[in-house]
C-alpha positions as CSV (number, residue, x, y, z in Angstrom):
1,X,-10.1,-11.6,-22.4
2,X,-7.9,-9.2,-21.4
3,X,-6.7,-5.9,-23.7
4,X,-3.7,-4.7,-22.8
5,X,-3.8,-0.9,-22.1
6,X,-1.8,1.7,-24.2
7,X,-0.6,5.2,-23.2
8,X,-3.9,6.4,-24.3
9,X,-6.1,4.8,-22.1
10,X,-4.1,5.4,-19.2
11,X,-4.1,9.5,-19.7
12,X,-7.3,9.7,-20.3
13,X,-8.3,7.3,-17.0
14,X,-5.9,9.6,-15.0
15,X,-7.6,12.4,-16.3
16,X,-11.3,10.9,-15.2
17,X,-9.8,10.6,-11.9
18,X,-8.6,14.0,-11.5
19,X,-11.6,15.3,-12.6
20,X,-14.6,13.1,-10.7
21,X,-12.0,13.8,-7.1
22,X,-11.8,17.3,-7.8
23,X,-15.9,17.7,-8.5
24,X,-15.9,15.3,-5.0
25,X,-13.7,18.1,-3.2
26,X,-16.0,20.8,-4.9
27,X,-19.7,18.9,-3.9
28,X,-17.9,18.4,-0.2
29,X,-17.2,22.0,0.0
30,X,-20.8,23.3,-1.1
31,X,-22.3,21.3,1.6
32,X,-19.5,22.7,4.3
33,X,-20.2,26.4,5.5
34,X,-17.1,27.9,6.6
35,X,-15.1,30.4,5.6
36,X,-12.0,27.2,4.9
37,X,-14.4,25.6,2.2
38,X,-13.9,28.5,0.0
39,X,-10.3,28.4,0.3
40,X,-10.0,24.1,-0.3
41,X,-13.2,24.8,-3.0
42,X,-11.0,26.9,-5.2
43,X,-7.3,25.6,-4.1
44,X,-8.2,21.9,-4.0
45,X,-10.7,21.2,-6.2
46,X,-9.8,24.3,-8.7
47,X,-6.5,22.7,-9.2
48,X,-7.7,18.8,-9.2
49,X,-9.9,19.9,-12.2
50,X,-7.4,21.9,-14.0
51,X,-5.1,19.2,-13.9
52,X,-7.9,16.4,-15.1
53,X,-8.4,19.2,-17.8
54,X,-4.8,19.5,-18.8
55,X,-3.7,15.8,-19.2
56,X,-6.8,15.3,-21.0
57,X,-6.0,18.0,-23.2
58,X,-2.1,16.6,-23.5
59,X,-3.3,13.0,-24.2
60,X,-5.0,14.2,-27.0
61,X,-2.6,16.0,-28.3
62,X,-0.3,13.4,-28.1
63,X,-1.7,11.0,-29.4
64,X,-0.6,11.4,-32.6
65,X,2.5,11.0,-31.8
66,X,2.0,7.0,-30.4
67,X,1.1,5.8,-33.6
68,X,3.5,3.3,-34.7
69,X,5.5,3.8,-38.1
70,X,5.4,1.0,-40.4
């Protein structure tokens, strides 16, 4: 049986994903020694995992907001 997927749940798997690419990009980078890693370490993953951060953070916030009025 299938559940159908709110708003919720669809954040906060967006936000997983963010977050597990951006700590990928970050592992990659460790094992990469050039002077380039630093620079996709902090740009890339920096910002993957900011944004993971963020729409977690928004999701829950918003959440709130999705429940239906009777």
């Amino acid at each position: 049986m299938k559940a159908a997927i709110g708003g919720l749940e669809k954040r906060l798997r967006l936000a997983g994903m963010l977050l597990i690419i951006g700590l990928l990009v970050e592992a990659i980078c460790l094992l990469w020694a050039r002077p380039l890693a630093f620079i996709l370490l902090v740009c890339a993953g920096g910002l993957l995992c900011a944004a993971g951060i963020v729409v977690f953070l928004y999701s829950l916030v918003s959440a709130g907001e999705e429940t239906p009025k009777r």
